[in-house]
C-alpha positions in Angstrom: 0.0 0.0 0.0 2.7 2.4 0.6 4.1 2.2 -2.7 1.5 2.5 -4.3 0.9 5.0 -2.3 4.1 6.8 -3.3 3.0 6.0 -7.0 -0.1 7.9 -7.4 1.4 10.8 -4.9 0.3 14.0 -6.7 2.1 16.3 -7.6 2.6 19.6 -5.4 0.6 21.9 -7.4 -2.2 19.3 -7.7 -1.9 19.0 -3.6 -2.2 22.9 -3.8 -5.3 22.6 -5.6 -6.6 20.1 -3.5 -5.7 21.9 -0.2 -7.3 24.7 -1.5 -11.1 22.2 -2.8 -11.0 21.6 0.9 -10.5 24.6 3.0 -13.5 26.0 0.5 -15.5 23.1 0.8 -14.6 23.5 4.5 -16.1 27.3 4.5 -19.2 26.3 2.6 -20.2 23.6 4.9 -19.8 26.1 7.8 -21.8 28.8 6.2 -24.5 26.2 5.3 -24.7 24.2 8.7 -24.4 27.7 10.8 -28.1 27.4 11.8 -29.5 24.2 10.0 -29.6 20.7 10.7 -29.3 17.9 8.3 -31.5 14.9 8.6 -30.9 11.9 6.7 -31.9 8.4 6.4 -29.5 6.0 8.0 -30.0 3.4 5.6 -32.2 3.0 2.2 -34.5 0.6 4.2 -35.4 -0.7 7.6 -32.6 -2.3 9.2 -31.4 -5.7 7.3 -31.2 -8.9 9.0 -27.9 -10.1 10.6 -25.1 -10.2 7.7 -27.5 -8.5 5.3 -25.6 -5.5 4.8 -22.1 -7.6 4.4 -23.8 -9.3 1.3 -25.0 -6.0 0.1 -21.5 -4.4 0.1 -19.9 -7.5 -1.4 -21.9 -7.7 -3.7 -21.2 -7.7 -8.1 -24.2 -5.1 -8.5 -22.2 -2.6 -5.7 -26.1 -1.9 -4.8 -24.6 -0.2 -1.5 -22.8 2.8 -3.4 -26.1 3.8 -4.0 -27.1 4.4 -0.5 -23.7 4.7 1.3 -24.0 8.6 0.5 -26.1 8.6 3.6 -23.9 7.4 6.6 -21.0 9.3 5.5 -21.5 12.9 5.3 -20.7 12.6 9.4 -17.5 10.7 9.3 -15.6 12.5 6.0 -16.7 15.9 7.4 -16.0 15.1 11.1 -19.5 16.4 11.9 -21.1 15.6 15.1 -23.9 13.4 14.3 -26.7 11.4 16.1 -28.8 8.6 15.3 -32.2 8.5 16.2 -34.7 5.6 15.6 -37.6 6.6 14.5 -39.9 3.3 13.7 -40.2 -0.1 13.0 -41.0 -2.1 9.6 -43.7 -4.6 10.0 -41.0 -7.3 11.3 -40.3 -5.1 14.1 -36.8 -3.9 12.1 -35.7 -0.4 13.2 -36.0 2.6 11.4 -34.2 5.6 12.3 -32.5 9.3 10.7 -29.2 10.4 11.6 -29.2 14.0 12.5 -26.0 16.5 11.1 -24.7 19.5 12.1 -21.5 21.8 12.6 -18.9 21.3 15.6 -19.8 23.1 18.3 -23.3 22.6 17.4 -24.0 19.8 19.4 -26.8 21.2 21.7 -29.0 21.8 18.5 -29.1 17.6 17.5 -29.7 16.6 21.1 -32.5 19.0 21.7 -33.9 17.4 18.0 -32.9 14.0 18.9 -34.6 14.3 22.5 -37.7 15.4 20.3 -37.6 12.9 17.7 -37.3 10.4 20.7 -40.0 11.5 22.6 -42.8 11.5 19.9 -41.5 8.7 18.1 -40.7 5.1 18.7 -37.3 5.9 20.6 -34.9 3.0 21.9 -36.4 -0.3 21.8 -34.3 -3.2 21.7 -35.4 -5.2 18.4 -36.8 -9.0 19.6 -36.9 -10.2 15.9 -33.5 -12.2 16.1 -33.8 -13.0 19.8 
């Protein structure tokens, strides 16, 4: 890995340019989260049976890039993030949102989450593989 690494190094103008992408993508995302939320869907559907989601993401149709987009606005951006479940399917299979927002911002997705929790479902523990 770390030669290939070394192989597809870019160049230093290239890493300029890059540096550069970020830190403005960096004072976009500030601007935009200053006083929003973003609420996504965890996942494209209810939550999949045990080992359902490993078959998804190994699988030859790469159905999961389709959906991924979801679950990792939080972890690429470093945004705090909280996960809420919101439902059940007709199995009893959690449903829940994932709430976004900027650092520092933290008080503003607990006081949604504590909202979404208490007039919704909330945490309760799934029986259907017990």
């Amino acid at each position: 890995m770390i030669i290939g690494a070394k192989l597809f190094k870019p160049n230093q103008k290239r890493q300029q340019e890059l540096s550069w992408f970020i830190e403005q993508g960096d004072k976009h995302l500030a601007e935009y989260l200053e006083k929003r939320l973003l609420i996504f869907p965890v996942y494209h559907r209810t939550a999949p049976n045990h080992g359902g989601l490993f078959k998804e993401l190994f699988s030859i149709r790469k159905t999961f890039l389709r959906y991924l987009p979801y679950i990792i606005y939080a972890n690429v951006w470093g945004l705090p993030s909280l996960t809420v479940p919101v439902g059940t399917d007709q199995q009893g299979m959690p449903i829940a949102v994932q709430v976004i927002s900027m650092n520092g911002n933290e008080d503003a997705i607990f006081q949604l989450g504590e909202f979404l929790e208490t007039n919704f479902r909330g945490y309760v523990r799934c029986k259907h593989h017990d």
